[in-house]
Structures are given as structure tokens and as C-alpha cells.
C-alpha positions in Angstrom: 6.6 -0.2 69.6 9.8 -2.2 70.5 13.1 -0.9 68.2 15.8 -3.3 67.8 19.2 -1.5 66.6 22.2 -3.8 65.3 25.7 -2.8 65.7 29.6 -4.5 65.6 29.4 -5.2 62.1 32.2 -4.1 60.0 35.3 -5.6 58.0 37.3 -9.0 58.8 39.6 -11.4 56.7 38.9 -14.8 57.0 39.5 -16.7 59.7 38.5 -13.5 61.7 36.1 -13.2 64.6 33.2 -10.6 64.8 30.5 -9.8 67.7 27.4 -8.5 66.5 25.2 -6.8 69.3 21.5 -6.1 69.1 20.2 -4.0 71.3 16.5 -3.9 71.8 14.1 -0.9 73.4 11.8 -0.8 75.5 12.1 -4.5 77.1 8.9 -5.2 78.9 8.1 -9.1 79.0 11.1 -11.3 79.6 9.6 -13.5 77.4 9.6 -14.0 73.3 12.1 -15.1 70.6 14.7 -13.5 68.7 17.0 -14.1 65.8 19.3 -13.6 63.4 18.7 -13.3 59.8 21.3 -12.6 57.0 21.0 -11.3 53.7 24.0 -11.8 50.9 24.0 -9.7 47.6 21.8 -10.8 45.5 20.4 -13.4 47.9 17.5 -14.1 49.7 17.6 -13.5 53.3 18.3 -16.1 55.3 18.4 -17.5 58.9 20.8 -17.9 61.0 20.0 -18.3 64.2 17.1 -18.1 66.4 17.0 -18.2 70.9 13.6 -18.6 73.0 14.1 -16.0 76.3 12.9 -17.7 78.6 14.4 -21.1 77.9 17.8 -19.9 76.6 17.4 -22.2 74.1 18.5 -22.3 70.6 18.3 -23.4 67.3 20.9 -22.6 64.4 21.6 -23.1 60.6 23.5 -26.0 59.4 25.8 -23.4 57.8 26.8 -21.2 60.8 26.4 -24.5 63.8 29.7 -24.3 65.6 30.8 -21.3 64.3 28.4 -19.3 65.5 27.3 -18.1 69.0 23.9 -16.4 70.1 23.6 -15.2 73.5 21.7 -12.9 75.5 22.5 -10.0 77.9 21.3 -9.0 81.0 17.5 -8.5 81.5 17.1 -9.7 77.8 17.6 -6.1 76.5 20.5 -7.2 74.0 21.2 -10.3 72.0 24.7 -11.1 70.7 25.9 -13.1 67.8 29.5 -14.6 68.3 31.0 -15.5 65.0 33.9 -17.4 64.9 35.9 -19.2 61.8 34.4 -16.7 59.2 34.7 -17.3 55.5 33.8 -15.0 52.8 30.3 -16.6 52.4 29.0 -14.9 55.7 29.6 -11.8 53.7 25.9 -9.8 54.2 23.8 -7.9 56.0 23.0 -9.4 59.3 19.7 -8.7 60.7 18.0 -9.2 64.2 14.4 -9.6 64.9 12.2 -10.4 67.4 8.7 -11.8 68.9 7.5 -10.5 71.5 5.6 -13.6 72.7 7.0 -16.9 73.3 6.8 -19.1 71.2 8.6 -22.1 69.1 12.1 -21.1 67.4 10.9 -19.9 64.0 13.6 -20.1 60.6 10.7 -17.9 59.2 11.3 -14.1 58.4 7.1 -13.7 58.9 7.0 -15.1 62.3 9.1 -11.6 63.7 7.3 -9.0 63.6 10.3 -6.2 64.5 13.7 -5.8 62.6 16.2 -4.0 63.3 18.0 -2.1 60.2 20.9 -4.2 60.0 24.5 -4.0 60.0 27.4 -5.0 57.8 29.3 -7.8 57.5 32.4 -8.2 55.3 34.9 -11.1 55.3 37.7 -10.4 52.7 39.7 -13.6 51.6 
């Protein structure tokens, strides 16, 4: 059963920067897609962003796309989200998820089939 775990969220003031990290256990294929998903209060969830492994390539929201950063880490095991320029509308609960199998770059929350538990993310004005 793959766990993914978020972290690096926290409290910023516009303009800020933040890095969120996800960290994901055990790693076994380096293969498969993974994402970002946010969820505002009040709000459906969202995506952000989504990468395909073993391409590196990626696909983001028109409301994060230059603001916004996804990499990956060393043997896959950790996805980062570099987010730049933030306004108090990316105020939410950021959420990773990921496919094990490869596959197209999904802006659906069904296509994932693990999430992690998500982490804060506050941008004060």
C-alpha cells in the first residue's frame, strides 16, 4: 500500500514563497503520475498540477501556470511543489496523489487512487 505524506505547508503573506514536499513510501516502479490537488474553504477540491515520472512532463492549471513549480526528487520517492508569487486565493489545503501506473496527466481526483492527508496553506494579505 503506497503512503504519500505532505509537508512545508504553513503561513506566508502575499507575495511569499512556499515549498511543499511530498514524500511517498514504499517506491517500487519508477513509473506513474502524481499531482497536486487543492481544496479552499468551502470549495471543491481542485487541481493544480499533475507530472508523468517517467517523462518529467507536466501539465498545470491556468490559475497556478508560472507561478507554480512541480518537480521530482531523487529515485521518484518525493514530489515538490514550488510556489512562487502567492496571493491569498491559494489559501487551502494542498493535497498530493498519485498513480501508480503510467498513464496520461489526469485533472481528475478519481484517476489517483492514493492521497496523502494534506497540509496547510495560508497566504495572509
Amino acid at each position: 500500500q503506497i503512503q504519500l505524506v505532505e509537508s512545508g505547508g504553513g503561513l506566508v503573506q502575499a507575495g511569499g514563497s512556499l515549498t511543499l514536499s511530498c514524500a511517498v513510501s514504499p517506491r517500487t516502479t519508477d513509473t506513474g503520475v502524481m499531482a497536486w490537488f487543492r481544496q479552499a474553504p468551502g470549495k471543491e477540491r481542485e487541481f493544480v498540477v499533475a507530472i508523468r515520472l517517467i517523462s518529467d512532463t507536466k501539465s498545470y492549471a491556468e490559475s497556478v501556470k508560472g507561478r507554480f513549480t512541480a518537480s521530482k526528487g531523487d529515485a521518484d520517492t518525493t514530489l515538490y511543489l514550488q510556489m512562487n508569487s502567492l496571493t491569498p486565493d491559494d489559501t487551502a489545503v494542498y493535497y498530493c496523489a498519485m498513480r501508480e501506473r503510467d498513464g496520461i496527466l489526469s485533472i481528475r481526483q478519481s484517476y489517483y487512487p492514493f492521497w496523502g492527508q494534506g497540509t496547510q496553506v495560508t497566504v495572509s494579505s
